[in-house]
N, C-alpha and C positions, 0 to 999 in steps of 0.2 A: 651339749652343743657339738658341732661337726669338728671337724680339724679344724676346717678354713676360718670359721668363726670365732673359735679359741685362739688361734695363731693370731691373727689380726687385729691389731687394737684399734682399727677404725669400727669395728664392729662391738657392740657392747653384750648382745645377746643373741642367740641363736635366733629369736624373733626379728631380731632386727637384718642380720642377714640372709634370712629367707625372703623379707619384704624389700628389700636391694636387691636378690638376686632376681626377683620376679620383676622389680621394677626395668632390670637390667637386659630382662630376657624379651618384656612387650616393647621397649625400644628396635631392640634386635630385628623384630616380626615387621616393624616399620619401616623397614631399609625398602629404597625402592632400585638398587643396582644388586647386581649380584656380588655378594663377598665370599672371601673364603678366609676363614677361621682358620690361624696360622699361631703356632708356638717358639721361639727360638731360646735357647739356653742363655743366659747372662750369670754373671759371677752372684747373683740376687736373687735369683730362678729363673722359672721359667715368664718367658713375658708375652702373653696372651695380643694381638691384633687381628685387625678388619684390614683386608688387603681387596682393593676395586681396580677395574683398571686393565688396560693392556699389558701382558709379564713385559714387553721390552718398550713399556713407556718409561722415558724419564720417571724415576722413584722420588717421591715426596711423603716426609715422615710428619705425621700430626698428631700433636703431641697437646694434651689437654691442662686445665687448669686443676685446681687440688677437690677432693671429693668430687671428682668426676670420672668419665669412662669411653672408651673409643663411641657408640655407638652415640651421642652425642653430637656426634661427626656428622649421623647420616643424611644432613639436606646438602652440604658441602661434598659429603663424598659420590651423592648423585653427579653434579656438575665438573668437580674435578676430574673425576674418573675417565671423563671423556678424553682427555689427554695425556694424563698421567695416570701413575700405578701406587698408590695412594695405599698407606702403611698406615692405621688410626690405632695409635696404642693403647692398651690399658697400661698403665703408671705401676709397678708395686708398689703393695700397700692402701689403694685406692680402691674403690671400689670396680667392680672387672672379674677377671678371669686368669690374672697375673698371678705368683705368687706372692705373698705377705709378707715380703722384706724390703721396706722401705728403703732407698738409699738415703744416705743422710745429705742435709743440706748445708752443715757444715765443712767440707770439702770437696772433695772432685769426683765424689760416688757417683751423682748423677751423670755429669759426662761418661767416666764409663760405663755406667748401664746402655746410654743410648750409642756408645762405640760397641759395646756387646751387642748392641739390636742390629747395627748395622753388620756386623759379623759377621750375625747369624744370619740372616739376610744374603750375604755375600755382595753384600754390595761397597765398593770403594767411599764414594759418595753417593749423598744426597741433597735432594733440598727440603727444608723443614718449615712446616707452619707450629706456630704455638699459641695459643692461647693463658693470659694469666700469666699464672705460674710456671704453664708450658712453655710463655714465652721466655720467660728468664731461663728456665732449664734449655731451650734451644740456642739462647743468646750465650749462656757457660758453656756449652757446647761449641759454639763456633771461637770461642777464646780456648778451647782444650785441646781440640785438633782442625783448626781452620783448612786443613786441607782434604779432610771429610766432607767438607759444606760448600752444598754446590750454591744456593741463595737462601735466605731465610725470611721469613716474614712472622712480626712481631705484633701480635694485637694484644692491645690491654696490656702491659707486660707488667706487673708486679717486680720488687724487690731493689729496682734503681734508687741511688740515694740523690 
């Protein structure tokens, strides 16, 4: 098996992510804006997005739900893109182009990864859509450094009690 497939426990067999990663790539071909394939360092690696969009449009970070991957994104990042500059991440540990270190969900990993994202990015704030899971990882986010987050929008959010 390759690194990526060993290293990653979402993947069980080098078969299995060869067939993600082609499932991951005929998504990719489906975009119908233009993206650019962007990497920025975090304390977890490297973290793999689709960035659309005008560079000095308002920044909006979307952020997906769990076994999932930015290109996902792409009938939403058609439409958003038109006003905003639209960051679609792959998650680590997910399936993408991230590396294979999950942040954990029992503490405040994930906040910093997406304070890492924004970092790397250089950006002071943003506003963030999420989905799922992403939407709880966005909504821990705006309780981690509220003054990062410019609005959030929350669909499906998983994890509330």
């Amino acid at each position: 098996m390759t690194e990526t497939a060993v290293a990653n426990p979402f993947y069980k067999s080098e078969k299995g992510f060869q067939a993600m990663t082609k499932w991951y790539d005929s998504l990719v071909d489906k975009f119908e804006v233009e993206v650019d394939s962007l990497y920025v360092p975090t304390r977890f690696g490297q973290t793999h997005m689709f960035a659309a969009g005008p560079m000095d449009a308002p920044p909006l970070i979307l952020v997906q739900g769990l076994s999932a991957s930015a290109p996902l994104w792409r009938h939403q990042l058609r439409d958003l893109s038109r006003s905003l500059r639209v960051y679609a991440l792959d998650t680590p540990g997910q399936p993408g182009r991230s590396d294979p270190n999950p942040p954990s969900y029992l503490d405040q990993s994930y906040s910093q990864w997406l304070q890492d994202v924004l970092d790397g990015l250089e950006l002071e704030k943003a506003s963030f859509g999420g989905i799922s899971a992403g939407a709880w990882l966005a909504f821990q986010f705006g309780l981690f450094a509220p003054q990062r987050l410019q609005k959030v929008v929350l669909m499906s959010m998983s994890g509330l009690r």
